[in-house]
OpenMM code with the backbone's topology and positions (N, CA, C; nanometers):
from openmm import Vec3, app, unit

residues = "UNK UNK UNK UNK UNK UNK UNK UNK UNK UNK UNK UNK UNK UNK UNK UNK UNK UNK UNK UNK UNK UNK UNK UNK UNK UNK UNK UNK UNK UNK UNK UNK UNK UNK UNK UNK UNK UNK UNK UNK UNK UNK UNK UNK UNK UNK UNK UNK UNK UNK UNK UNK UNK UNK UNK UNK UNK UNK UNK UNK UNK UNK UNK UNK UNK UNK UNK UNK UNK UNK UNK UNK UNK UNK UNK UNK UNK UNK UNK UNK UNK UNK UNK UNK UNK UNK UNK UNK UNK UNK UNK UNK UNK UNK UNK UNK UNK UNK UNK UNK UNK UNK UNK UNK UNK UNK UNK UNK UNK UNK UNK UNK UNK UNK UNK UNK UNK UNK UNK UNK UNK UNK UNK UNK UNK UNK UNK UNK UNK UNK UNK UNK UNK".split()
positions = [
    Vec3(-8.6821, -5.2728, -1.5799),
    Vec3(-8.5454, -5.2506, -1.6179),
    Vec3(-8.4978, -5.1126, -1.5760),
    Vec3(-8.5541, -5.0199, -1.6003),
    Vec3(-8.5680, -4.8692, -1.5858),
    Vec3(-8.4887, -4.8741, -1.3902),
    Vec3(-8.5777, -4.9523, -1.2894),
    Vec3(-8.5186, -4.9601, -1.1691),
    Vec3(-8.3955, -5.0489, -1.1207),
    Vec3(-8.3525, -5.0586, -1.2369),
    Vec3(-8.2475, -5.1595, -1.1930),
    Vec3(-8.1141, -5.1531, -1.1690),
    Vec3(-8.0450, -5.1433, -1.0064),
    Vec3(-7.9520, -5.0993, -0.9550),
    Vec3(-7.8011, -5.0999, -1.0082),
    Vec3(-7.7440, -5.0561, -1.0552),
    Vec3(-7.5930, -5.0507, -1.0943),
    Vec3(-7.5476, -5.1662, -1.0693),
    Vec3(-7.4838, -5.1785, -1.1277),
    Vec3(-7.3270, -5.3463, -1.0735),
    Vec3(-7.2317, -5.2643, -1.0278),
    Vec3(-7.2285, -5.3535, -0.8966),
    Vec3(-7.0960, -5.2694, -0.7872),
    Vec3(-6.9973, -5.3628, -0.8376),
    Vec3(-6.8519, -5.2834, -0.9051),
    Vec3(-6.7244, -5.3565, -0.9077),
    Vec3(-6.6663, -5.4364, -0.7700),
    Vec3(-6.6288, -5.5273, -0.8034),
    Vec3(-6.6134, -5.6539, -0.6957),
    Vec3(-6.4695, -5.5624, -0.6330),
    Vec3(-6.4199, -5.5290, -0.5143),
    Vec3(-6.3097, -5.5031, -0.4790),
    Vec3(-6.1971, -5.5471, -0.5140),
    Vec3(-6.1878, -5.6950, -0.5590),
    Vec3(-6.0239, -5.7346, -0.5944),
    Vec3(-6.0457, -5.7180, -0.7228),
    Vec3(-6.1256, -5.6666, -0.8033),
    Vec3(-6.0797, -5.5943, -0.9338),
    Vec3(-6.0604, -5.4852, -0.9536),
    Vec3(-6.1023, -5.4182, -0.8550),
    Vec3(-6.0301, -5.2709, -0.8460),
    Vec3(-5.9268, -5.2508, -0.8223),
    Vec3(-5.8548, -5.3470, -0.7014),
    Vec3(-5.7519, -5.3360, -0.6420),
    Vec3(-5.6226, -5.4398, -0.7368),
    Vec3(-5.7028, -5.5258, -0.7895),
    Vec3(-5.5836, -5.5352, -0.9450),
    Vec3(-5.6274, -5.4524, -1.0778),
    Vec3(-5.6740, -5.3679, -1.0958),
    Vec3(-5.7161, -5.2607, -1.1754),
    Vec3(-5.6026, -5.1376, -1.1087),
    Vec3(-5.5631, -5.1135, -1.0205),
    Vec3(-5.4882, -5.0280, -0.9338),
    Vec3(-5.3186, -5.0728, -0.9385),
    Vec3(-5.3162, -5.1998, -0.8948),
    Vec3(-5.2220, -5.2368, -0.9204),
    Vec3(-5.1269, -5.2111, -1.0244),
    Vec3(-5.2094, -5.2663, -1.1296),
    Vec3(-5.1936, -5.2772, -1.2742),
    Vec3(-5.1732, -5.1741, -1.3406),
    Vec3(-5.2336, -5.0156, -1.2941),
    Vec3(-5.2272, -4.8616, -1.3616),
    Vec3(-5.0719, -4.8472, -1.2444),
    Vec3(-5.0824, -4.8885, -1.1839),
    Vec3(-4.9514, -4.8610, -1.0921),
    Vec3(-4.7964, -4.8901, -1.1217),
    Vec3(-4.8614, -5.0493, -1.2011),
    Vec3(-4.7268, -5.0980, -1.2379),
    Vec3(-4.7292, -5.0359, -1.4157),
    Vec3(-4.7829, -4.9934, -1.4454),
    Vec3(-4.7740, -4.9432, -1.5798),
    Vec3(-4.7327, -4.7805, -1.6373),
    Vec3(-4.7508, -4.7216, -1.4748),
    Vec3(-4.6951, -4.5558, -1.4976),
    Vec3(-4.5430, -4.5865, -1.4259),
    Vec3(-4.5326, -4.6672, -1.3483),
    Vec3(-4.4034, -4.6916, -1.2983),
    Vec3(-4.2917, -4.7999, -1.4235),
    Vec3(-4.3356, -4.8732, -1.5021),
    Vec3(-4.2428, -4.8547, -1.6092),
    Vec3(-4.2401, -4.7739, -1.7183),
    Vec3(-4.3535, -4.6991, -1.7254),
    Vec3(-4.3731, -4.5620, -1.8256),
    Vec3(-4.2099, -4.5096, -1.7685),
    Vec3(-4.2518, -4.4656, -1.6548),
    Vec3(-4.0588, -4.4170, -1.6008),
    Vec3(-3.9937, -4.4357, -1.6049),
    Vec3(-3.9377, -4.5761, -1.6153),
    Vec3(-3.8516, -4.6556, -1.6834),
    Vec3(-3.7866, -4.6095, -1.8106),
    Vec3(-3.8948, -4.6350, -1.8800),
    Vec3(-3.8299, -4.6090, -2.0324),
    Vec3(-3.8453, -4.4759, -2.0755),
    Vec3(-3.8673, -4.3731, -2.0139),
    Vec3(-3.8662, -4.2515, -2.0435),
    Vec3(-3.7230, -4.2249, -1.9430),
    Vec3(-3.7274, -4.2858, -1.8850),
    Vec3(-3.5957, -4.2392, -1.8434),
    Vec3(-3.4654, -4.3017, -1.9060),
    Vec3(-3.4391, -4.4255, -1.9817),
    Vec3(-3.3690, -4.4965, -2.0838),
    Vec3(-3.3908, -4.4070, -2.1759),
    Vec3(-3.4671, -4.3589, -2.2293),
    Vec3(-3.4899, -4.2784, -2.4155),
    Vec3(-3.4307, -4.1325, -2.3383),
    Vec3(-3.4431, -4.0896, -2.2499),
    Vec3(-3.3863, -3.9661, -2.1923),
    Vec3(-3.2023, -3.9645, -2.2055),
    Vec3(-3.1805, -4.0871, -2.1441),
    Vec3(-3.0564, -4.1217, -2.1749),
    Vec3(-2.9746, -4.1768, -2.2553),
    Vec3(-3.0729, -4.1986, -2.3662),
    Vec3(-3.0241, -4.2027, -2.5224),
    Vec3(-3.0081, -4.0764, -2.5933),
    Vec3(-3.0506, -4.0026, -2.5505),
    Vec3(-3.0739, -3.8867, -2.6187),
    Vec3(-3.1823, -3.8653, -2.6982),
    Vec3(-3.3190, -3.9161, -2.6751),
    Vec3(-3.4492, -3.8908, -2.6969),
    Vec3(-3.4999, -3.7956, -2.6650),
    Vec3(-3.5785, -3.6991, -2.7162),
    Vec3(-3.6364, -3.5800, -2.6373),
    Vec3(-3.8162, -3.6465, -2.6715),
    Vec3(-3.8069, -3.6183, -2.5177),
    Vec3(-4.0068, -3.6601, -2.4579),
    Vec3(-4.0465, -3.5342, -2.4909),
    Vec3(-4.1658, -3.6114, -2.6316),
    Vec3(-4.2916, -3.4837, -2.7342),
    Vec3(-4.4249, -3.5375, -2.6005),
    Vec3(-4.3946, -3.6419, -2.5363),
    Vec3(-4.5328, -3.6726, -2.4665),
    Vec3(-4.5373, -3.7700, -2.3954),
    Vec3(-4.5875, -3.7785, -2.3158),
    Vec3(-4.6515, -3.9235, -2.2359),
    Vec3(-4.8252, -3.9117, -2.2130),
    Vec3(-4.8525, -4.0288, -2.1993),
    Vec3(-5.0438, -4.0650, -2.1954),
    Vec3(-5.0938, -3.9924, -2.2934),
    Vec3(-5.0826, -3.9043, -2.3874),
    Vec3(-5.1119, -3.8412, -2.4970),
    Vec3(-5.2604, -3.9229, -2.4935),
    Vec3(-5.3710, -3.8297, -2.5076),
    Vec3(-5.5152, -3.8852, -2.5739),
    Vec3(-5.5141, -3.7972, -2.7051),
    Vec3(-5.6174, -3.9186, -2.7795),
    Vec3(-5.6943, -3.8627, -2.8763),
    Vec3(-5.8194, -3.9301, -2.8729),
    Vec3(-5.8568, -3.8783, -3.0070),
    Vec3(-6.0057, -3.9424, -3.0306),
    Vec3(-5.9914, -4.0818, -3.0567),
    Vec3(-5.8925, -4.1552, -3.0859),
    Vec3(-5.9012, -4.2729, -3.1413),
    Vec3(-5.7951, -4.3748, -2.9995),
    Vec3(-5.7397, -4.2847, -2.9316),
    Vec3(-5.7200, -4.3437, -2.7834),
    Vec3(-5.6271, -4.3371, -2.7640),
    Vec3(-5.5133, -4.3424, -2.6767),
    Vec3(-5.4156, -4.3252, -2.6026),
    Vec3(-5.2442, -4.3798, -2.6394),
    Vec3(-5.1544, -4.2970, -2.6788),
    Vec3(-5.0346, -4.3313, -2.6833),
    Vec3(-4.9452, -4.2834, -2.5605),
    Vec3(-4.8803, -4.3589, -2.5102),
    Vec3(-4.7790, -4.4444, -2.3962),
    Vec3(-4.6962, -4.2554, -2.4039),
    Vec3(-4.6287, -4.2652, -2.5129),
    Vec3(-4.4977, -4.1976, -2.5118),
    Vec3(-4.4651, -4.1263, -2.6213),
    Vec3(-4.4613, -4.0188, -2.6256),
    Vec3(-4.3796, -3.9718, -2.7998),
    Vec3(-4.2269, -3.9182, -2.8001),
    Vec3(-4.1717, -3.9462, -2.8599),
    Vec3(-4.0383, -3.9119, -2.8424),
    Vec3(-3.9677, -3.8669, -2.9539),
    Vec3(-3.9047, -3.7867, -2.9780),
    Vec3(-3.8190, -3.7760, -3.1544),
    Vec3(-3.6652, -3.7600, -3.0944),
    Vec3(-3.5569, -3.7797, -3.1947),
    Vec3(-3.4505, -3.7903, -3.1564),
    Vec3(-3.3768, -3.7774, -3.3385),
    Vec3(-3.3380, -3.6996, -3.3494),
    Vec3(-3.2724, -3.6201, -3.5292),
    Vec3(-3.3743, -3.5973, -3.5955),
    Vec3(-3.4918, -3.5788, -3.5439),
    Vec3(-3.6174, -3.5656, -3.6600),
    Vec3(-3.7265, -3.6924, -3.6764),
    Vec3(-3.6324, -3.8458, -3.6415),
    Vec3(-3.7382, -3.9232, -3.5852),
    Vec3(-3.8178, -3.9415, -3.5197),
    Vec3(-3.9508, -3.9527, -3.5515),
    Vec3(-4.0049, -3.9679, -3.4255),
    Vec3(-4.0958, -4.1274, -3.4053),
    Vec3(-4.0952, -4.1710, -3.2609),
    Vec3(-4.1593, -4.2992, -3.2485),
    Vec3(-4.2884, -4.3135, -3.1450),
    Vec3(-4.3355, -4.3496, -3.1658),
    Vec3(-4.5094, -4.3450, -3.0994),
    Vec3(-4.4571, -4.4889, -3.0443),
    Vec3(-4.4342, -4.4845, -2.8933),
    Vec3(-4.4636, -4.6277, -2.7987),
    Vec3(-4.5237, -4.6623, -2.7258),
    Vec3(-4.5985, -4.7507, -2.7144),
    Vec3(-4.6662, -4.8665, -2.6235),
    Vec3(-4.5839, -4.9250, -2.5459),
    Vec3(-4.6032, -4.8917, -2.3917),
    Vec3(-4.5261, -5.0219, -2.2928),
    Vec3(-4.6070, -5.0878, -2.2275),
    Vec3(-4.5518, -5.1937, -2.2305),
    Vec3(-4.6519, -5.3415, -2.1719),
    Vec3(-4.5533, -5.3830, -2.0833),
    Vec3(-4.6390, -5.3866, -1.9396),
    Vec3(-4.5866, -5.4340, -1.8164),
    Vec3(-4.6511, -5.5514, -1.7834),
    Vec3(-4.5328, -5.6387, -1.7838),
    Vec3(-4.6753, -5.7823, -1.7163),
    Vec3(-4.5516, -5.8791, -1.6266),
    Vec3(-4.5628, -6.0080, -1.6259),
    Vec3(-4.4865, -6.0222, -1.5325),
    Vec3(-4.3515, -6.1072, -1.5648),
    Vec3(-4.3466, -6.1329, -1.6812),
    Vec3(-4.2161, -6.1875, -1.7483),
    Vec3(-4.2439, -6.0911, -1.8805),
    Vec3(-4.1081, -6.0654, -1.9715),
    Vec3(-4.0889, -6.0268, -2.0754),
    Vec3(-4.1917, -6.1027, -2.2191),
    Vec3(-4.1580, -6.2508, -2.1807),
    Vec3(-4.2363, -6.3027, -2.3057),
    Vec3(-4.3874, -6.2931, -2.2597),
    Vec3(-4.4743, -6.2353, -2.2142),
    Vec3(-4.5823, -6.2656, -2.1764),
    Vec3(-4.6423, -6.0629, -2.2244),
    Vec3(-4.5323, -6.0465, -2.1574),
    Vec3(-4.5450, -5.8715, -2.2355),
    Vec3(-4.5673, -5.8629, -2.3547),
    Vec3(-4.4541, -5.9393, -2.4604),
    Vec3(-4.4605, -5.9266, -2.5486),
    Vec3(-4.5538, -5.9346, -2.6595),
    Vec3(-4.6372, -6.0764, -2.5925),
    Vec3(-4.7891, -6.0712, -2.6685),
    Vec3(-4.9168, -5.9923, -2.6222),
    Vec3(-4.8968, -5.9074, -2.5381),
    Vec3(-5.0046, -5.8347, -2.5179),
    Vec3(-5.0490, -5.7468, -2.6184),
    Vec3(-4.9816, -5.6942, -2.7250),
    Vec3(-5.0163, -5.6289, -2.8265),
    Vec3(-5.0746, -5.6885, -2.9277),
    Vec3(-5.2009, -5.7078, -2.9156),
    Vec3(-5.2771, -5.7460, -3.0726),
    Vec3(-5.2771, -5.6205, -3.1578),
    Vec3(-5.3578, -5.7060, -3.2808),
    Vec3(-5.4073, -5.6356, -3.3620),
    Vec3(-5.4801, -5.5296, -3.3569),
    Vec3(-5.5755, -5.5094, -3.2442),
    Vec3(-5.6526, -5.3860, -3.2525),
    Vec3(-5.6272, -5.2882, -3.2003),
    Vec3(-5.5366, -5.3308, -3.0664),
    Vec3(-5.4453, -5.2118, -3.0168),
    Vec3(-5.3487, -5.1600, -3.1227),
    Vec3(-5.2753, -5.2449, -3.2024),
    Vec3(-5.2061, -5.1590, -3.2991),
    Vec3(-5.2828, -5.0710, -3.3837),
    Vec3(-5.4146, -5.1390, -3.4426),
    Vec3(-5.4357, -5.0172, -3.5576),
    Vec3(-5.5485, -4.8913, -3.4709),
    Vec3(-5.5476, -4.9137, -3.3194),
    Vec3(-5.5972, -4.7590, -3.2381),
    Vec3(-5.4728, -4.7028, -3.2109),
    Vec3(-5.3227, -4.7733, -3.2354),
    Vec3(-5.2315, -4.6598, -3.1683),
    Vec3(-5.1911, -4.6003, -3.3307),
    Vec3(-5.2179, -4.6415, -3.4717),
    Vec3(-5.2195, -4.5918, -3.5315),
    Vec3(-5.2431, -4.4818, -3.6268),
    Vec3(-5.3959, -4.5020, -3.5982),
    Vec3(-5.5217, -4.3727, -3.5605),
    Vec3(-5.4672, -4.2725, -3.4874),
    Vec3(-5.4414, -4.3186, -3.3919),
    Vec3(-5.3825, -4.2231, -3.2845),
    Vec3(-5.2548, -4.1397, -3.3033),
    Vec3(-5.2030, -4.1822, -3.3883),
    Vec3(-5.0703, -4.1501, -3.4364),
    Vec3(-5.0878, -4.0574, -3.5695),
    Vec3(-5.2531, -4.0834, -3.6653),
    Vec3(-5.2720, -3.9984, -3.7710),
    Vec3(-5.2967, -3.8479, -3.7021),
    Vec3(-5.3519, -3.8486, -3.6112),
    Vec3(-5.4627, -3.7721, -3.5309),
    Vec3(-5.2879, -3.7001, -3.4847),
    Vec3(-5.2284, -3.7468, -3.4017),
    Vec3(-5.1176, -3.6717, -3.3128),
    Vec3(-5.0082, -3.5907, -3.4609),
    Vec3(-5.0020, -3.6941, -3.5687),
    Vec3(-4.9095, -3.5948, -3.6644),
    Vec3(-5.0500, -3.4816, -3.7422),
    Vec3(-5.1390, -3.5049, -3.7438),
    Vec3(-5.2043, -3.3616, -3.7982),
    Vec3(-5.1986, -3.2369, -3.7144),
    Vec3(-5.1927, -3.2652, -3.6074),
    Vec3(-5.2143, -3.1752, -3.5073),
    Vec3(-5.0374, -3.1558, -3.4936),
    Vec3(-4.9309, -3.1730, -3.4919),
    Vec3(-4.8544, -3.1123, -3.5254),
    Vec3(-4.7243, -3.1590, -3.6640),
    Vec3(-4.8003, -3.0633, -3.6968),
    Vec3(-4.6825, -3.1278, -3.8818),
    Vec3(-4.5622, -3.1083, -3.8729),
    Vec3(-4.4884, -3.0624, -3.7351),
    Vec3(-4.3482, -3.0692, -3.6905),
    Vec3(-4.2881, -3.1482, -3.6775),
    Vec3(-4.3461, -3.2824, -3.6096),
    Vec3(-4.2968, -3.4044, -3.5987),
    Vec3(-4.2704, -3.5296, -3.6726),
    Vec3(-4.1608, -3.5368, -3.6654),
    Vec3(-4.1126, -3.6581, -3.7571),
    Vec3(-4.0693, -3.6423, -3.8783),
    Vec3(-4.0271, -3.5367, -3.9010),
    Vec3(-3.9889, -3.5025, -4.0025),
    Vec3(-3.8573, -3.5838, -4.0877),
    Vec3(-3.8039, -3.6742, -3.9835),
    Vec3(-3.7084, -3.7794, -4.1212),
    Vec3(-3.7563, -3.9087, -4.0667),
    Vec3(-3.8765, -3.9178, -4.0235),
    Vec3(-3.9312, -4.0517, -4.0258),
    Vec3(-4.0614, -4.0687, -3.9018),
    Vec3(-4.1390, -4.1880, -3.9558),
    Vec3(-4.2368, -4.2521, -3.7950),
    Vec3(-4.2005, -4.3703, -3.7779),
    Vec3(-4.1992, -4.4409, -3.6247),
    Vec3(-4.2029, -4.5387, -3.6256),
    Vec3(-4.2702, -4.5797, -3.5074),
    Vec3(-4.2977, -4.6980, -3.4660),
    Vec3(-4.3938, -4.7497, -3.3773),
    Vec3(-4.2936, -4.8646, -3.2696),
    Vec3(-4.2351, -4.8085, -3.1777),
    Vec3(-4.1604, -4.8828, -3.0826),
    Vec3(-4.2665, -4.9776, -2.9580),
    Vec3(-4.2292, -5.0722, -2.9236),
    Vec3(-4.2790, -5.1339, -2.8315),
    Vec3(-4.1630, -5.1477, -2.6827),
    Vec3(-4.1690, -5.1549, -2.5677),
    Vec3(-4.0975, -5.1745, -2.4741),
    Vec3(-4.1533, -5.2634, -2.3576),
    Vec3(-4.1175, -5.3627, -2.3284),
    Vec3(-4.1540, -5.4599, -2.2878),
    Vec3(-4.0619, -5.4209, -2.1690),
    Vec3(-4.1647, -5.4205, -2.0339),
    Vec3(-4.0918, -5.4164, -1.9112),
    Vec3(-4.1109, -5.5610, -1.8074),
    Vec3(-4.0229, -5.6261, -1.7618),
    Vec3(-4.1156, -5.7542, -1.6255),
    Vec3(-4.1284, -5.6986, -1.5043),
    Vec3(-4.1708, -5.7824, -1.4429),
    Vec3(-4.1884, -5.7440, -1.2809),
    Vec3(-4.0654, -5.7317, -1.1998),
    Vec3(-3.9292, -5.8509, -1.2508),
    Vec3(-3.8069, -5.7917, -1.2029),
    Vec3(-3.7379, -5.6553, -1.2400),
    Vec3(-3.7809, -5.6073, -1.3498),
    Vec3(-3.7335, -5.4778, -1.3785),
    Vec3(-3.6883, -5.4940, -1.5312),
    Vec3(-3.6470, -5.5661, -1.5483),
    Vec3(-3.6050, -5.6062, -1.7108),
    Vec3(-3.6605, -5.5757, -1.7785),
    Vec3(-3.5991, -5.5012, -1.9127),
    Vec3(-3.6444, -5.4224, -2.0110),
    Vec3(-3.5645, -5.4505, -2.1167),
    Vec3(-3.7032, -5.4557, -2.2281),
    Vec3(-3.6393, -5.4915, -2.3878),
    Vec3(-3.7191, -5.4020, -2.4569),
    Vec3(-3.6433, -5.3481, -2.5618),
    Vec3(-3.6845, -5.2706, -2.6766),
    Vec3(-3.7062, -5.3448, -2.8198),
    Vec3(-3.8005, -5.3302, -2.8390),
    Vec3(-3.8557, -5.3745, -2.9962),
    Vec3(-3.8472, -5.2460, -3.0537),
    Vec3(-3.7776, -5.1998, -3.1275),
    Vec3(-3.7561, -5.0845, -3.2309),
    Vec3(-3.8203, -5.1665, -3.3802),
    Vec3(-3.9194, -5.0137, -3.4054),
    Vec3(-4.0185, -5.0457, -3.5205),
    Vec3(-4.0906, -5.1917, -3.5080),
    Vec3(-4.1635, -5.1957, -3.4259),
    Vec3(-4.1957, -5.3413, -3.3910),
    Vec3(-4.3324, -5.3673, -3.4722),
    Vec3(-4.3823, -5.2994, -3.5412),
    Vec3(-4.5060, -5.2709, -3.6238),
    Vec3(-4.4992, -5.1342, -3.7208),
    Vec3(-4.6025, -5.2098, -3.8530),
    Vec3(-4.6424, -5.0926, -3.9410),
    Vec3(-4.7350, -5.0556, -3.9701),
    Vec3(-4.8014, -4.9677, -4.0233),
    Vec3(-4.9091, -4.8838, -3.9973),
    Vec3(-5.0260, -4.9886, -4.1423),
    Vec3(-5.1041, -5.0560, -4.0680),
    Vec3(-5.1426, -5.1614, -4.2045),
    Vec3(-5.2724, -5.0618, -4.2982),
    Vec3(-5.2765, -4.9777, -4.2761),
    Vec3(-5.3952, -4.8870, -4.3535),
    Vec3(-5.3388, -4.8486, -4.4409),
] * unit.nanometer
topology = app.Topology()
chain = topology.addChain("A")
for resn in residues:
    res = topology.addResidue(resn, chain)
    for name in ("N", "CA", "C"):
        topology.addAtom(name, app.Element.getBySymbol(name[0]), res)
């Protein structure tokens, strides 16, 4: 066992692994550029923590919303990409991001979702989840 050679990733999963980070920072832009023009001010994008990765932070009067965007290739197909366990790691993630600054959000949190398709179409789920802990 000790000699036993790595598993080489098959090429067309890299190259839809590529794709896929491609089409997912390119509607990151999207909707940072919509919340820009709402009058959102961007606290963050790709934000890590220990408990894993939020999309976007944004506050706008003291609100602030922690979002996830899901790019896939119709809207309704986006929409279920968010289970359960991704919600309660972007939650974690969200305890972890307000300790580290107790500035934010000060007249509220909420957890937005933005659903982008492959034609470009974009829907907002405002407060689309709650924090079940």
């Amino acid at each position: 066992m000790e000699n036993e050679a790595p598993q080489k990733i098959a090429p067309r999963k890299i190259v839809r692994g590529r794709r896929a980070q491609r089409r997912g920072v390119e509607a990151e832009a999207r909707v940072v550029a919509a919340l820009a023009a709402a009058g959102w001010v961007i606290l963050g994008q790709r934000l890590r923590t220990l408990a894993g990765e939020v999309d976007i932070v944004a506050e706008r009067a003291g609100l602030l919303t922690l979002i996830e965007v899901k790019a896939r290739g119709d809207l309704e197909t986006a929409a279920y990409a968010l289970g359960a366990r991704q919600r309660r790691r972007l939650t974690a993630a969200a305890a972890i991001l307000l300790g580290a600054n107790p500035g934010w959000g000060l007249a509220g949190v909420r957890f937005d979702v933005w659903l982008v398709d492959a034609r470009g179409g974009v829907r907002h789920v405002p407060d689309a989840f709650r924090d079940e802990g």
